[in-house]
N, CA and C atoms as a LAMMPS dump frame, in Angstrom:
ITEM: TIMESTEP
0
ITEM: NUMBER OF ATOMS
639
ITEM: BOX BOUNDS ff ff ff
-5.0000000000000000e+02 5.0000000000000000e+02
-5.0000000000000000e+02 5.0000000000000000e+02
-5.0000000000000000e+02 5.0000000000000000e+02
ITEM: ATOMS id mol type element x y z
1 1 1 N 0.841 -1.201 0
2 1 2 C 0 0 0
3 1 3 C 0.868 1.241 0
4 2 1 N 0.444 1.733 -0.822
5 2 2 C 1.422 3.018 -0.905
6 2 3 C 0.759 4.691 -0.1
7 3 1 N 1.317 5.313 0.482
8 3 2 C 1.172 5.982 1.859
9 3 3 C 1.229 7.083 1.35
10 4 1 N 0.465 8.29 1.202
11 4 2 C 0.743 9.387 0.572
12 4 3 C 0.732 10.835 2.005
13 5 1 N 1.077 11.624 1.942
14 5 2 C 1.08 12.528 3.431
15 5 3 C 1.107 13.716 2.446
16 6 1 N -0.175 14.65 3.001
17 6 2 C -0.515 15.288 2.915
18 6 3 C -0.293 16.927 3.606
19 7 1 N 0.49 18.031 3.25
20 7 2 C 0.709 18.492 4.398
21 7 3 C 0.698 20.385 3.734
22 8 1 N 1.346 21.659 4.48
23 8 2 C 1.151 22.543 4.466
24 8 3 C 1.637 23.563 5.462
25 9 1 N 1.614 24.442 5.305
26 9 2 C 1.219 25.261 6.627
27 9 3 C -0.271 26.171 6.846
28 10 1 N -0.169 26.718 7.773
29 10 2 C -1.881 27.109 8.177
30 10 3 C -2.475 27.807 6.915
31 11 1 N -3.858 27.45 6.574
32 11 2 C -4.351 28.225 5.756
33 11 3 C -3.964 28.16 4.51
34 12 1 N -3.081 26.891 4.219
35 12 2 C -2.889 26.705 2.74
36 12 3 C -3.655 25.655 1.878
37 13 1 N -4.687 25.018 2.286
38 13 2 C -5.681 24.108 1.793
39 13 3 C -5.486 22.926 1.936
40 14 1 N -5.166 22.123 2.941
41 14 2 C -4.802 21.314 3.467
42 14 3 C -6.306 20.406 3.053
43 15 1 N -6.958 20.825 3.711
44 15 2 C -8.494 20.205 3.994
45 15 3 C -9.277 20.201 2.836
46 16 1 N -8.918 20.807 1.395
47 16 2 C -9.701 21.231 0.317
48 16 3 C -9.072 19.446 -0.365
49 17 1 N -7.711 19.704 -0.398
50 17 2 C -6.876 18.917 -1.001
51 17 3 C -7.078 17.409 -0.256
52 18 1 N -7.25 17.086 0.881
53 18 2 C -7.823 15.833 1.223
54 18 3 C -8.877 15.725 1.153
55 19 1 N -9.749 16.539 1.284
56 19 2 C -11.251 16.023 0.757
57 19 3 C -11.473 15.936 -0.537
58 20 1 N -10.342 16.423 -1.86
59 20 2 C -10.835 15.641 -3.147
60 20 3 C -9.914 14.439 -3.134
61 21 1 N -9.604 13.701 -2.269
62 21 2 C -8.614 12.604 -2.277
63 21 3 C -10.226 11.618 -1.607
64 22 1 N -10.475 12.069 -0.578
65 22 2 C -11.929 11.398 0.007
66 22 3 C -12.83 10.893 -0.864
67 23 1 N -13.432 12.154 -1.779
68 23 2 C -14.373 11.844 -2.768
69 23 3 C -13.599 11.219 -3.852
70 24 1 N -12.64 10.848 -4.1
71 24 2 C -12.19 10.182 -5.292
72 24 3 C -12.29 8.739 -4.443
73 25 1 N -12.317 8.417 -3.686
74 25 2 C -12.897 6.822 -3.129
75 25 3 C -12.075 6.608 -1.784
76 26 1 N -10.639 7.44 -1.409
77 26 2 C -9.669 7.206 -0.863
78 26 3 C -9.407 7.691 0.372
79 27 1 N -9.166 6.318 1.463
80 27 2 C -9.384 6.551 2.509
81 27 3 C -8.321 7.902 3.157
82 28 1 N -8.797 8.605 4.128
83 28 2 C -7.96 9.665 4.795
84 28 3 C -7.72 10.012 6.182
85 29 1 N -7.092 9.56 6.541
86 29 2 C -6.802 10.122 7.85
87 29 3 C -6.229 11.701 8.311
88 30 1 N -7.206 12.191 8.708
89 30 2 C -7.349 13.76 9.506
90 30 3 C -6.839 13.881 10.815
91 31 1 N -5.274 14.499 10.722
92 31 2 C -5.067 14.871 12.081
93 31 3 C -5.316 15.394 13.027
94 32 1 N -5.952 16.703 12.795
95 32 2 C -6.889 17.904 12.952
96 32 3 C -8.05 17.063 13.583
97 33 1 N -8.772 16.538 12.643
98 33 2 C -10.125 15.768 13.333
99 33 3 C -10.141 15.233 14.427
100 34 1 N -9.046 14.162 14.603
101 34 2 C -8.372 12.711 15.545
102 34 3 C -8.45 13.846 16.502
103 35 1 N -7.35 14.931 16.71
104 35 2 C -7.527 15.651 17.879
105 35 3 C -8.957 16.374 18.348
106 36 1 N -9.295 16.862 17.163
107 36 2 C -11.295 17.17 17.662
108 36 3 C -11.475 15.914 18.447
109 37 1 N -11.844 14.521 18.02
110 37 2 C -12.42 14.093 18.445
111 37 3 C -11.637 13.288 19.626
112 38 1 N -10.392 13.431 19.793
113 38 2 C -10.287 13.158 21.141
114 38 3 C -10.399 14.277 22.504
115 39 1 N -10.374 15.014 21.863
116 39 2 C -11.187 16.487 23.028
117 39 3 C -12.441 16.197 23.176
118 40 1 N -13.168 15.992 22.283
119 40 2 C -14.762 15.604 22.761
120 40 3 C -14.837 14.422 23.203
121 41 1 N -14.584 13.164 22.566
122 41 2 C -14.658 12.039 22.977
123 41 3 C -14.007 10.738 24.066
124 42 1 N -12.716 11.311 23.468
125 42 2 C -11.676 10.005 24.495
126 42 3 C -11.659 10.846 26.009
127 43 1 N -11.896 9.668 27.046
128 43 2 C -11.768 9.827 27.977
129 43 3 C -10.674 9.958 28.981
130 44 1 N -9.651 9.372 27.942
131 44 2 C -8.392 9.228 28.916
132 44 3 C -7.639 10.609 28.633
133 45 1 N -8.469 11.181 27.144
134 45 2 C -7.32 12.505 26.68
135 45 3 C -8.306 13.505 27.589
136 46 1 N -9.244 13.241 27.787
137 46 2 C -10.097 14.689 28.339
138 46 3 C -9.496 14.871 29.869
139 47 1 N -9.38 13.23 30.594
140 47 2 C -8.81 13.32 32.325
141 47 3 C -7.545 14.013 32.143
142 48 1 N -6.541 13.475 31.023
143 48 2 C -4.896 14.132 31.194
144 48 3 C -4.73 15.648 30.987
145 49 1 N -6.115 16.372 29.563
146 49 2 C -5.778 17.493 29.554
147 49 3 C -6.457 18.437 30.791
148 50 1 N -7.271 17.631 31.439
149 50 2 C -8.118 18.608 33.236
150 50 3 C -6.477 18.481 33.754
151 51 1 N -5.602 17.54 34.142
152 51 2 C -4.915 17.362 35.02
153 51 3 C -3.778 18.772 34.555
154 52 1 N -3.779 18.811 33.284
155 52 2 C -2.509 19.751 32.802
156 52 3 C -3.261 21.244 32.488
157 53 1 N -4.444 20.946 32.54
158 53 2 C -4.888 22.66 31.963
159 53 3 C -6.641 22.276 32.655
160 54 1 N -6.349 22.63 33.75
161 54 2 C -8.139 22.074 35.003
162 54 3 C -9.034 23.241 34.276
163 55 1 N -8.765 25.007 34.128
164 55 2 C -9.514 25.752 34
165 55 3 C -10.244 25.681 32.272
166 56 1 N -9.825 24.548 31.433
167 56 2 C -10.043 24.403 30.436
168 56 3 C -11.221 23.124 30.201
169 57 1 N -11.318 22.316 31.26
170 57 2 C -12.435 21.095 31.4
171 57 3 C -13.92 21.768 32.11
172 58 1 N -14.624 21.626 31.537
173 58 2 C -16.269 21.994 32.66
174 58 3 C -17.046 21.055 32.617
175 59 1 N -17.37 20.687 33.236
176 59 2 C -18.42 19.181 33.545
177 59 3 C -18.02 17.968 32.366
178 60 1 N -16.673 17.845 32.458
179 60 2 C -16.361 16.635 31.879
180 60 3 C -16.193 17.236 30.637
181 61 1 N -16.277 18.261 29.913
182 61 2 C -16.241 18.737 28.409
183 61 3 C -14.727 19.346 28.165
184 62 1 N -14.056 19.316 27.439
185 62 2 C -13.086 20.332 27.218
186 62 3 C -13.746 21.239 26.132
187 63 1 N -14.074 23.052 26.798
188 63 2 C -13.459 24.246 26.245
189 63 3 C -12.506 24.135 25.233
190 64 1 N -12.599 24.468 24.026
191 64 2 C -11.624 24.224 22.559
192 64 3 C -11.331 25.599 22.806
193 65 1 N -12.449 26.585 23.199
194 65 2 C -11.602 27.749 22.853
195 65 3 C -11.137 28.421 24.634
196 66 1 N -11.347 27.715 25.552
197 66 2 C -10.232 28.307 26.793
198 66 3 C -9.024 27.705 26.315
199 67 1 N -9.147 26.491 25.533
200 67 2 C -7.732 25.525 25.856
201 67 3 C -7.078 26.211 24.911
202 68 1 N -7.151 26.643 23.751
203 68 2 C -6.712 27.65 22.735
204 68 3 C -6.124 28.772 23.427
205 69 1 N -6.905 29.426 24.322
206 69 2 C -6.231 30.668 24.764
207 69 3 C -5.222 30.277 25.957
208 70 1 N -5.461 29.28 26.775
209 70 2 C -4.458 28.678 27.657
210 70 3 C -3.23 28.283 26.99
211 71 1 N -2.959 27.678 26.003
212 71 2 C -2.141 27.022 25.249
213 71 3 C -1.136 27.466 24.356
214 72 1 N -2.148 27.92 22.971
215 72 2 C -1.587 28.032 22.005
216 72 3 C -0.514 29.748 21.94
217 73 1 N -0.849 30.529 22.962
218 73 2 C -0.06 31.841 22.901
219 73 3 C 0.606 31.67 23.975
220 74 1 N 0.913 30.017 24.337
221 74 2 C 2.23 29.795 25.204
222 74 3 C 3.287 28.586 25.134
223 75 1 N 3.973 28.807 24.449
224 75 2 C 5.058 27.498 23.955
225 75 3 C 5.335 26.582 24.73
226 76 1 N 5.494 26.902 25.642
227 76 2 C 5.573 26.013 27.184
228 76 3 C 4.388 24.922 26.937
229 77 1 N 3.342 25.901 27.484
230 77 2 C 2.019 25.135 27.802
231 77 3 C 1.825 24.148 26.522
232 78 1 N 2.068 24.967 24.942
233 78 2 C 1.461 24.278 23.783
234 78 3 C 2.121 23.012 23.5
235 79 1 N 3.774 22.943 24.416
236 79 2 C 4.344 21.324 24.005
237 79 3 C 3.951 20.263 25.016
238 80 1 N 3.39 20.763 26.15
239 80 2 C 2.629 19.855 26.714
240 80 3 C 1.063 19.377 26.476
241 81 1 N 0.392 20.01 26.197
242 81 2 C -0.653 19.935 25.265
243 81 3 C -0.165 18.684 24.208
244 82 1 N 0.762 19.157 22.939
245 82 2 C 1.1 18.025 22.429
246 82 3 C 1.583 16.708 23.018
247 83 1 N 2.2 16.898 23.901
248 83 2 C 2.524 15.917 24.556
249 83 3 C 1.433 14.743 25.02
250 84 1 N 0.558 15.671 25.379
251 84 2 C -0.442 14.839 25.873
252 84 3 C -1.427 14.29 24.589
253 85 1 N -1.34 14.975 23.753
254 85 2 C -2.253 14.81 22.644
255 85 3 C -1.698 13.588 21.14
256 86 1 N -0.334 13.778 20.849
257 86 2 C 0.626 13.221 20.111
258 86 3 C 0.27 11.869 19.844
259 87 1 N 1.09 11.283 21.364
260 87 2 C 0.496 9.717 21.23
261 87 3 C -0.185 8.743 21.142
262 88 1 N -1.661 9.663 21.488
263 88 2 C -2.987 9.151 20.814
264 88 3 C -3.287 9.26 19.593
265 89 1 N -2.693 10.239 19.054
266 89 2 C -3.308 10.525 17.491
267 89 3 C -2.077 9.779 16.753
268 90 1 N -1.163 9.38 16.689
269 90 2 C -0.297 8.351 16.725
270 90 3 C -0.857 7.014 16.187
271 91 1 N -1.25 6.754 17.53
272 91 2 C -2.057 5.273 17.6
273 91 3 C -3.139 5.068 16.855
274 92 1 N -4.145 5.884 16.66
275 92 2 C -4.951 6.401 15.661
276 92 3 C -4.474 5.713 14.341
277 93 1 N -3.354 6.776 14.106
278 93 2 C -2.87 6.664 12.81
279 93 3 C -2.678 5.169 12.233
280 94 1 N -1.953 4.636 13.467
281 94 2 C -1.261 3.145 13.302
282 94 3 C -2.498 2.921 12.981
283 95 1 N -3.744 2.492 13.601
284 95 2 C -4.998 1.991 13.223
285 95 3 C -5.67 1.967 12.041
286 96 1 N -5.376 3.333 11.45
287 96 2 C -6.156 3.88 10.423
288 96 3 C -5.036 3.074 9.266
289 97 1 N -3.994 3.254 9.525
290 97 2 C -3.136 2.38 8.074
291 97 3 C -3.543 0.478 8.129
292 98 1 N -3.214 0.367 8.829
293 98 2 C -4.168 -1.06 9.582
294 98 3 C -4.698 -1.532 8.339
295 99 1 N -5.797 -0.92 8.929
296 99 2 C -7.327 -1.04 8.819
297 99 3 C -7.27 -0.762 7.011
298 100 1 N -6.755 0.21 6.81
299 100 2 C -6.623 0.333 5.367
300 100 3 C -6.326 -1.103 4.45
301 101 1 N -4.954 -1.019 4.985
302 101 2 C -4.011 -2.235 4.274
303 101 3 C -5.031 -3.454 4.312
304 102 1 N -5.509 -3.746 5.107
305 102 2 C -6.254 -4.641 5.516
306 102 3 C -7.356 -4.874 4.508
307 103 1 N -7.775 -4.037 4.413
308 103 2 C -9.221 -3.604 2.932
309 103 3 C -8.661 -3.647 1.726
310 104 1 N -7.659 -3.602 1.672
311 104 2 C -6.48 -3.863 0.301
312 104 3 C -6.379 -2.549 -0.666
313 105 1 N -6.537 -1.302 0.24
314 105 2 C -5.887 -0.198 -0.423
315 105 3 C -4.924 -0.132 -1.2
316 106 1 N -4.953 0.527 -1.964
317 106 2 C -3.909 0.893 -3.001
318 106 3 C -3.214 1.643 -2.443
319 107 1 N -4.045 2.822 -2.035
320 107 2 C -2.976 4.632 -1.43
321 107 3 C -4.298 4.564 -0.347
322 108 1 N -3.263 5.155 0.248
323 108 2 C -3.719 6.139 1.878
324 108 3 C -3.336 7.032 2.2
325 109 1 N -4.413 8.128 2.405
326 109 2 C -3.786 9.367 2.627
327 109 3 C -3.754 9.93 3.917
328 110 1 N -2.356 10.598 4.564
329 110 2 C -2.674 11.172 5.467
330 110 3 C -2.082 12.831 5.808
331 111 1 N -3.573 12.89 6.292
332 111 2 C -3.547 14.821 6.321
333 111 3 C -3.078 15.559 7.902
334 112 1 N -1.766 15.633 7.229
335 112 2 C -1.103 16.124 9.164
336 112 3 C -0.47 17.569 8.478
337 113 1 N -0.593 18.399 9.445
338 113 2 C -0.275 19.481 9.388
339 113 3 C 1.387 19.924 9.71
340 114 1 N 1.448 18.945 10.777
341 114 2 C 3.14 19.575 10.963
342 114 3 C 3.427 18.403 10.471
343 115 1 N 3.293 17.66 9.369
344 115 2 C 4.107 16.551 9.102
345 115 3 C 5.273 16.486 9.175
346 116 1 N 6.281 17.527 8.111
347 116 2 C 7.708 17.794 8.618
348 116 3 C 8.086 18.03 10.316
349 117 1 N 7.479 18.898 10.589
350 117 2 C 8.148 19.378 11.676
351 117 3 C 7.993 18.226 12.574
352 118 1 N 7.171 17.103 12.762
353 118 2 C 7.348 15.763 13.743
354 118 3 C 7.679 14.512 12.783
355 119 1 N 8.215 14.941 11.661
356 119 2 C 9.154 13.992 11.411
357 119 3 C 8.553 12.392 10.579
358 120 1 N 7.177 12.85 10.32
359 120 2 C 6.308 12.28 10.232
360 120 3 C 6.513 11.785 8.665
361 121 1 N 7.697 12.646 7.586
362 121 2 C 7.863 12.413 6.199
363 121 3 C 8.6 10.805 6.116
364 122 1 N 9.049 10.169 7.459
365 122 2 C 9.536 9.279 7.206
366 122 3 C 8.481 7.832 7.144
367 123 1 N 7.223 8.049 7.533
368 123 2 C 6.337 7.063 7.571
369 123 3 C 5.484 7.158 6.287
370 124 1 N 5.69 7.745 5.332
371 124 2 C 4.972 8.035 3.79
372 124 3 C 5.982 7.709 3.062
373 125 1 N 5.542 7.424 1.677
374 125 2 C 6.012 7.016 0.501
375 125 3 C 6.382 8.254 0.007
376 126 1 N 5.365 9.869 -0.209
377 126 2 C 5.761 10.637 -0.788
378 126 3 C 4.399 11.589 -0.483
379 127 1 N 5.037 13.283 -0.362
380 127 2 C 4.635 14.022 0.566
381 127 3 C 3.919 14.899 -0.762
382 128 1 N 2.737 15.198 -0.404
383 128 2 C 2.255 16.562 -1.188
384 128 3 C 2.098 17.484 -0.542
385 129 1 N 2.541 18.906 -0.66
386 129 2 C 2.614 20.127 -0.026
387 129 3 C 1.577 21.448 -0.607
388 130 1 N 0.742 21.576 -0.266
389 130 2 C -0.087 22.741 -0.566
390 130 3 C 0.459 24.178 -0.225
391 131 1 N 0.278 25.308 -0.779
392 131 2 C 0.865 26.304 -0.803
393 131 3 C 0.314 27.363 -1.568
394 132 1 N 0.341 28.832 -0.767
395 132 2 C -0.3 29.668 -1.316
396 132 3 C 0.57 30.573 -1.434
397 133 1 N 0.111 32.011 -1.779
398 133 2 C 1.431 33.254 -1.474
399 133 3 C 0.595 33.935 -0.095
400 134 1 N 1.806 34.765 0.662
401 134 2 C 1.587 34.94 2.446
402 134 3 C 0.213 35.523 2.195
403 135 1 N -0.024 36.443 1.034
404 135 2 C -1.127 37.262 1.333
405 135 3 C -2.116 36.759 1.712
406 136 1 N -2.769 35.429 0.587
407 136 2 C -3.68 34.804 0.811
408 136 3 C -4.079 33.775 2.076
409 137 1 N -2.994 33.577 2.296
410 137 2 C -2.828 32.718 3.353
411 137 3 C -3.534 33.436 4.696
412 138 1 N -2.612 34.709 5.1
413 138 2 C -2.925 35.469 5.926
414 138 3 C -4.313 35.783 6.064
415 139 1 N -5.415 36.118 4.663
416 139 2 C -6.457 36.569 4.773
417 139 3 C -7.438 35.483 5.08
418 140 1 N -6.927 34.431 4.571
419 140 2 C -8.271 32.702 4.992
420 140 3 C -7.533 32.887 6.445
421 141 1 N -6.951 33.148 6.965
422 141 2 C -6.673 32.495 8.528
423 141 3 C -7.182 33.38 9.173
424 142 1 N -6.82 34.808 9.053
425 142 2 C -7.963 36.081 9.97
426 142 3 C -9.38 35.772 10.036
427 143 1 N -9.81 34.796 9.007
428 143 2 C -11.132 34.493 8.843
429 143 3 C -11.754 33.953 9.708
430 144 1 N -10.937 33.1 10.205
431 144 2 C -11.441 32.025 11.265
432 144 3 C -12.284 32.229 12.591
433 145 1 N -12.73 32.406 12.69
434 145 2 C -13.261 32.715 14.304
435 145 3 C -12.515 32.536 15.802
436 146 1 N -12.117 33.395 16.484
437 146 2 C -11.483 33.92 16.898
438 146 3 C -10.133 34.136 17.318
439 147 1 N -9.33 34.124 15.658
440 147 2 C -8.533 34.235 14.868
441 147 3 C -7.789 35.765 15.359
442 148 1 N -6.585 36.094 15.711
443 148 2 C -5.977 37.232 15.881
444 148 3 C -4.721 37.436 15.39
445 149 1 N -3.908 38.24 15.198
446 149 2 C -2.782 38.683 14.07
447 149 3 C -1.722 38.142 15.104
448 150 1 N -1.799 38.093 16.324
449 150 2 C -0.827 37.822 17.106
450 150 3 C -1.034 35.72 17.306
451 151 1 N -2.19 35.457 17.459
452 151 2 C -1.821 33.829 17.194
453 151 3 C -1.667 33.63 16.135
454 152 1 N -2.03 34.343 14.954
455 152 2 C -1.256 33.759 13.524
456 152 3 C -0.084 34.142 13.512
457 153 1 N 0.78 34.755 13.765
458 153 2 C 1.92 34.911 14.271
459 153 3 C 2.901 33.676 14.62
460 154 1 N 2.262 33.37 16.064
461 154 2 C 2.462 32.746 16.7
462 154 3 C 2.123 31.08 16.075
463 155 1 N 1.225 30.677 15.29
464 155 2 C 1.55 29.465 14.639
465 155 3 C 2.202 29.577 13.648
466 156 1 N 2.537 30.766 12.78
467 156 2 C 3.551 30.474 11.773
468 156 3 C 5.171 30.233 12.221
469 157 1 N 4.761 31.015 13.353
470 157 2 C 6.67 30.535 14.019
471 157 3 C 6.638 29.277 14.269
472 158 1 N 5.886 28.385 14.909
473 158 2 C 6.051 27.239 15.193
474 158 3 C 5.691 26.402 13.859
475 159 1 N 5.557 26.609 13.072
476 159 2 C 5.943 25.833 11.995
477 159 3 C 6.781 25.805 11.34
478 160 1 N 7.391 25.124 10.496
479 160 2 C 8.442 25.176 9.305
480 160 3 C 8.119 26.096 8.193
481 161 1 N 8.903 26.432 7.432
482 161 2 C 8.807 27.551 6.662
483 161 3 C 8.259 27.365 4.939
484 162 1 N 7.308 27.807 5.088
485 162 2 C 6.829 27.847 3.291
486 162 3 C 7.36 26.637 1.871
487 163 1 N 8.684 27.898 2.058
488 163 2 C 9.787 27.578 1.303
489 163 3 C 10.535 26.453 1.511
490 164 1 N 10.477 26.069 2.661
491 164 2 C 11.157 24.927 3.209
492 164 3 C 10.654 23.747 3.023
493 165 1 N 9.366 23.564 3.403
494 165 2 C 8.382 22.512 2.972
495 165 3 C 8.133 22.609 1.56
496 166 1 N 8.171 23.369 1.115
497 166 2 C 7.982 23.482 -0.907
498 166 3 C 9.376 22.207 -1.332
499 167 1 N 10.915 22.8 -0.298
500 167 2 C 11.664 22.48 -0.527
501 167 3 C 11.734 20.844 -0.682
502 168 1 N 11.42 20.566 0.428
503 168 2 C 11.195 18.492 0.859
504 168 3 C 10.317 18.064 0.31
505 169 1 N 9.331 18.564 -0.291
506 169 2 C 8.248 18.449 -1.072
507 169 3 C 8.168 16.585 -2.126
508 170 1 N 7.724 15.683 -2.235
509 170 2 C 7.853 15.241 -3.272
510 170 3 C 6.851 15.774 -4.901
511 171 1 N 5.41 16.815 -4.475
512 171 2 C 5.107 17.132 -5.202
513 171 3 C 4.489 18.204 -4.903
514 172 1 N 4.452 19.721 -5.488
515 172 2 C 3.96 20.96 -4.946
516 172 3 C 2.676 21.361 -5.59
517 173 1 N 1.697 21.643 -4.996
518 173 2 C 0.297 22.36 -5.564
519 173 3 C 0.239 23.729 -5.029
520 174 1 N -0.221 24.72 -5.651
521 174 2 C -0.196 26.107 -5.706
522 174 3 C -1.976 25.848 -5.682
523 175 1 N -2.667 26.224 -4.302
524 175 2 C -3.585 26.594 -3.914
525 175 3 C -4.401 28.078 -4.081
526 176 1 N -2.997 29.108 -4.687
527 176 2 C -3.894 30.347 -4.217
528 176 3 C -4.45 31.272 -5.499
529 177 1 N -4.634 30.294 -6.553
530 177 2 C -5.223 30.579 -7.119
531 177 3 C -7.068 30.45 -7.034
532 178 1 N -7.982 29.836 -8.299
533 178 2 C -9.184 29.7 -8.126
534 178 3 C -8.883 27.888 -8.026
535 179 1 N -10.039 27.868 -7.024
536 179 2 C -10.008 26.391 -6.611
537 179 3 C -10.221 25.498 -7.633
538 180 1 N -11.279 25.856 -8.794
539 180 2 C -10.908 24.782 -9.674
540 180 3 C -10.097 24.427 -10.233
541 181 1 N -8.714 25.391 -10.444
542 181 2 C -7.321 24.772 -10.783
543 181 3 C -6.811 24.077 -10.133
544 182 1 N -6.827 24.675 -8.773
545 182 2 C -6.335 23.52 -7.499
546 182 3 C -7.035 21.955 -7.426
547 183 1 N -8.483 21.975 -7.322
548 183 2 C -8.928 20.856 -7.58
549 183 3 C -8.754 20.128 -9.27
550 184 1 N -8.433 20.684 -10.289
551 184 2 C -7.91 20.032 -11.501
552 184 3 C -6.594 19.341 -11.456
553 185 1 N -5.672 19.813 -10.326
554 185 2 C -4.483 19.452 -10.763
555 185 3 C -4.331 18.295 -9.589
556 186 1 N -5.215 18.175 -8.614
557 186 2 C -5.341 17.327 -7.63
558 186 3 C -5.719 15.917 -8.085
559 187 1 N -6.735 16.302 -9.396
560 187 2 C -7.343 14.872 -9.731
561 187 3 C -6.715 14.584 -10.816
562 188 1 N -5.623 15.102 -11.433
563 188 2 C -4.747 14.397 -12.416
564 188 3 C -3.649 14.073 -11.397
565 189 1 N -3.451 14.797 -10.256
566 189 2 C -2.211 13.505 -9.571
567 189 3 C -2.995 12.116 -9.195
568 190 1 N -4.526 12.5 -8.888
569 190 2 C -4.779 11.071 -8.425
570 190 3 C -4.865 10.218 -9.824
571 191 1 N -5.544 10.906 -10.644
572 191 2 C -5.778 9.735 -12.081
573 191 3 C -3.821 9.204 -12.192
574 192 1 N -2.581 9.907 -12.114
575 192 2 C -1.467 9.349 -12.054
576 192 3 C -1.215 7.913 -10.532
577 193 1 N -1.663 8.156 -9.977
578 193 2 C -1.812 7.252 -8.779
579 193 3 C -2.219 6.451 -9.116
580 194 1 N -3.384 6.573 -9.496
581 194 2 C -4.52 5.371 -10.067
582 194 3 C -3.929 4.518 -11.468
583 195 1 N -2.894 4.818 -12.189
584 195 2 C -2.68 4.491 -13.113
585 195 3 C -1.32 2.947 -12.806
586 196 1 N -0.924 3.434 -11.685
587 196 2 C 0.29 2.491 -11.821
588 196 3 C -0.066 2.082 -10.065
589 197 1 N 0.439 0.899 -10.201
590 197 2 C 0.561 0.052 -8.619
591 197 3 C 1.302 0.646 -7.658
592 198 1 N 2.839 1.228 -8.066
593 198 2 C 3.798 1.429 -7.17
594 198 3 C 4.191 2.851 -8.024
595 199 1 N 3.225 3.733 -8.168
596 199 2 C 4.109 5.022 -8.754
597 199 3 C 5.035 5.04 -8.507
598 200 1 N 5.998 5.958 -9.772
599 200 2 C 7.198 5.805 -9.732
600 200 3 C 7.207 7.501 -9.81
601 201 1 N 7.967 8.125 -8.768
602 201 2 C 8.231 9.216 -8.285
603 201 3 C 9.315 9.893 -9.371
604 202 1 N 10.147 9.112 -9.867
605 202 2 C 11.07 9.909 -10.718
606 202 3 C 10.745 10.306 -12.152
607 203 1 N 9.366 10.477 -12.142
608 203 2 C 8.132 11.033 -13.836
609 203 3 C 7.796 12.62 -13.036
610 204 1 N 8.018 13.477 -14.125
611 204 2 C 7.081 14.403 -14.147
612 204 3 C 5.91 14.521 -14.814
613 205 1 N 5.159 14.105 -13.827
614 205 2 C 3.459 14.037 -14.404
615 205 3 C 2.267 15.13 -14.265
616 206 1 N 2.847 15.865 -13.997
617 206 2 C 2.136 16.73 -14.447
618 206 3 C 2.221 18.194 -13.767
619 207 1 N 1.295 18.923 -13.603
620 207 2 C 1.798 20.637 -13.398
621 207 3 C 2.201 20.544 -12.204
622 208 1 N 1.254 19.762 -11.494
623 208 2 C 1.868 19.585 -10.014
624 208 3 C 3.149 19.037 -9.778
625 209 1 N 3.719 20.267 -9.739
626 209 2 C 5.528 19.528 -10.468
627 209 3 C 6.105 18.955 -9.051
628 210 1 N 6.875 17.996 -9.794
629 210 2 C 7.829 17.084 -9.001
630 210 3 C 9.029 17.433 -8.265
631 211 1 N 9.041 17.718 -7.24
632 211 2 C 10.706 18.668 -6.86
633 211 3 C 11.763 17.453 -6.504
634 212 1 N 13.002 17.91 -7.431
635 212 2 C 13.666 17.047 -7.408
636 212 3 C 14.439 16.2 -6.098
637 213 1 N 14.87 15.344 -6.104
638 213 2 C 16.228 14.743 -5.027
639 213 3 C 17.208 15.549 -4.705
């Protein structure tokens, strides 16, 4: 089964680009989600994050947006957070490839956001990187609800850099144009996927160009 990782930095279409991988038949694993739903759901992640951040739990619920403001505009706090959060969505993952292979997938995709930065390029076959220019980027992320110039800030530092991830890239999509280009050039990498058993990475197939070794 061949492992495809999906990745970006904030606000570069991460989520556009795995959901036409979804609707083309193909299973996906959402990092983003796994952590939604272990804030709402898992019990063992909701007891560890009361124990590390109490003013963020209320009657058994975790607050997404106290734990946001507890957290994320504090580096300290935000690597324990991961800490606590990591190795479940981890295990997840292990599950979700599983479970795939198991069904006799061809490709599996998975949509992690800091893929580089946890090192995560070494468990994929080959990485697609979404990417916009800062402007656009900047303006979908102010969008967000309760979104401020100082936590976008603050997650672009803690990520890897644009250029950098363009750099490790095995194949780059330019998002910031109109989405139906983005979604055109998405479904000729998959019709290339779909075409061969074990793609072979050293073809340039198409606009979504190939960055070299």
């Amino acid at each position: 089964m061949f492992v495809l990782g999906i990745t970006g930095s904030v606000g570069m279409g991460k989520t556009t680009a795995a959901q036409a991988f979804a609707r083309a038949g193909y299973s996906v694993f959402d990092a983003d989600a796994t952590v939604r739903a272990l804030l709402a759901h898992d019990a063992s992640a909701i007891a560890a994050v009361k124990r590390t951040f109490p003013a963020a739990v209320r009657g058994g619920t975790v607050d997404r947006t106290a734990l946001a403001g507890l957290a994320f505009d504090d580096p300290a706090a935000l690597a324990r957070l991961e800490g606590l959060l990591h190795k479940r969505v981890r295990q997840r993952e292990r599950r979700f490839l599983a479970d795939a292979k198991a069904s006799g997938a061809r490709l599996a995709v998975l949509d992690i956001p800091l893929l580089f930065e946890t090192g995560g390029e070494k468990r994929v076959d080959a990485v697609l990187v979404v990417t916009a220019p800062a402007a656009v980027q900047k303006a979908r992320v102010m969008k967000r609800p309760g979104m401020t110039a100082h936590r976008f800030r603050a997650m672009r530092a803690r990520q890897m850099s644009d250029r950098e991830k363009r750099r490790r890239a095995t194949y780059v999509i330019d998002t910031g144009g109109e989405k139906r280009n983005m979604l055109r050039e998405i479904r000729r990498l998959i019709k290339m996927l779909e075409r061969e058993a074990r793609p072979s990475f050293n073809k340039s197939p198409l606009q979504a160009r190939k960055k070299q070794k």
